[in-house]
N, C-alpha and C positions, 0 to 999 in steps of 0.2 A: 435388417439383420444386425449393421454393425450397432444401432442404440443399443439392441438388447443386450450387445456384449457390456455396456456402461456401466460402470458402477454406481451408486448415489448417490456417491461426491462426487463424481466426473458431470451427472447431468446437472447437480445442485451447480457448480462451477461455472458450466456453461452458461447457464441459464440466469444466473446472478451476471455474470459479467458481459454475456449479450445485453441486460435490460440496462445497463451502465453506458454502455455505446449507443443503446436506442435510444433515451433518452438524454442523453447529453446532448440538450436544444443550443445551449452558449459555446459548445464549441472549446471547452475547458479540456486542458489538460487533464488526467487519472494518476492518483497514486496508485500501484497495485501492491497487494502486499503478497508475500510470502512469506511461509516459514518451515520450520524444519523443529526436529526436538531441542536442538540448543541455540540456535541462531534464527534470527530474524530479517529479512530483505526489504528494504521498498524500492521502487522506481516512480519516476515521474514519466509518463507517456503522452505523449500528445497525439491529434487526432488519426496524424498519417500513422503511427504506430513505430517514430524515433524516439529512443531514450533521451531525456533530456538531461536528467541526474537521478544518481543511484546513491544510495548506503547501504551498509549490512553492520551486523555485529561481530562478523569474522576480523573486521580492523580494530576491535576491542582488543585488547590485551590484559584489561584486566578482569579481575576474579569477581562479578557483580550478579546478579539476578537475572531472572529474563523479565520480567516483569523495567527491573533496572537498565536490561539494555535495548529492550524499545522502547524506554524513552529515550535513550540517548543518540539511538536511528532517530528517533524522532525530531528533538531537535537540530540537527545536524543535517537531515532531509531541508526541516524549514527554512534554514539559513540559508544553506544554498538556493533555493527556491526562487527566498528574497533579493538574492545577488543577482539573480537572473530576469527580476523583475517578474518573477511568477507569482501570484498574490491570490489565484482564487483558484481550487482544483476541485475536483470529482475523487469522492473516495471509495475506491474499488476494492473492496475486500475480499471479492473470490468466492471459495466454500466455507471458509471462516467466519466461525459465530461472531458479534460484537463485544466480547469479551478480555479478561485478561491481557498478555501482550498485543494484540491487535487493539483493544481501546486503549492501550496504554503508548501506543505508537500513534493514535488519531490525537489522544488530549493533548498529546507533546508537541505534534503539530501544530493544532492550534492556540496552545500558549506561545509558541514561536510568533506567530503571527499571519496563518495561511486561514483562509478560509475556506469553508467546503461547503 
């Protein structure tokens, strides 16, 4: 009974980020992303499910694009990543198409220097 209440972004959701946790064979940390109409989120998650590092574009202050401020989640995710010695993750994007801000948060990643 409670599926049927689901909506199709709630089973899409699930179901994309259950297949990210079943197949995660290595044992990698997850970025997960989130976002909202004007702000963008990521976390780094590891396997027990503790935060390891966060960004958002709430700590922007200035006046840029969204497109513009996940990349700057973006790099800013990476770097830290790299401080922490975190070098290869799982990129869990959720319900979220591979598109606009969300590939623009994954390419920024990986110009930082993470791999996925």
């Amino acid at each position: 009974m409670i599926l049927a209440m689901l909506t199709s972004y709630q089973r899409r959701k699930n179901r994309v980020r259950s297949g990210v946790k079943k197949n995660n064979k290595s044992m990698r940390p997850r970025i997960v992303i989130n976002r909202s109409n004007k702000n963008i989120y990521a976390q780094i998650i590891d396997i027990s499910g503790n935060v390891l590092a966060q960004e958002s574009s709430i700590k922007n202050e200035q006046k840029i694009s969204g497109i513009e401020k996940a990349k700057f989640v973006g790099k800013i995710l990476a770097t830290k990543c790299i401080e922490s010695n975190i070098l290869s993750v799982v990129f869990d994007k959720g319900a979220y198409n591979y598109n606009g801000r969300v590939k623009a948060l994954a390419e920024a990643c990986r110009e930082s220097g993470l791999k996925f």
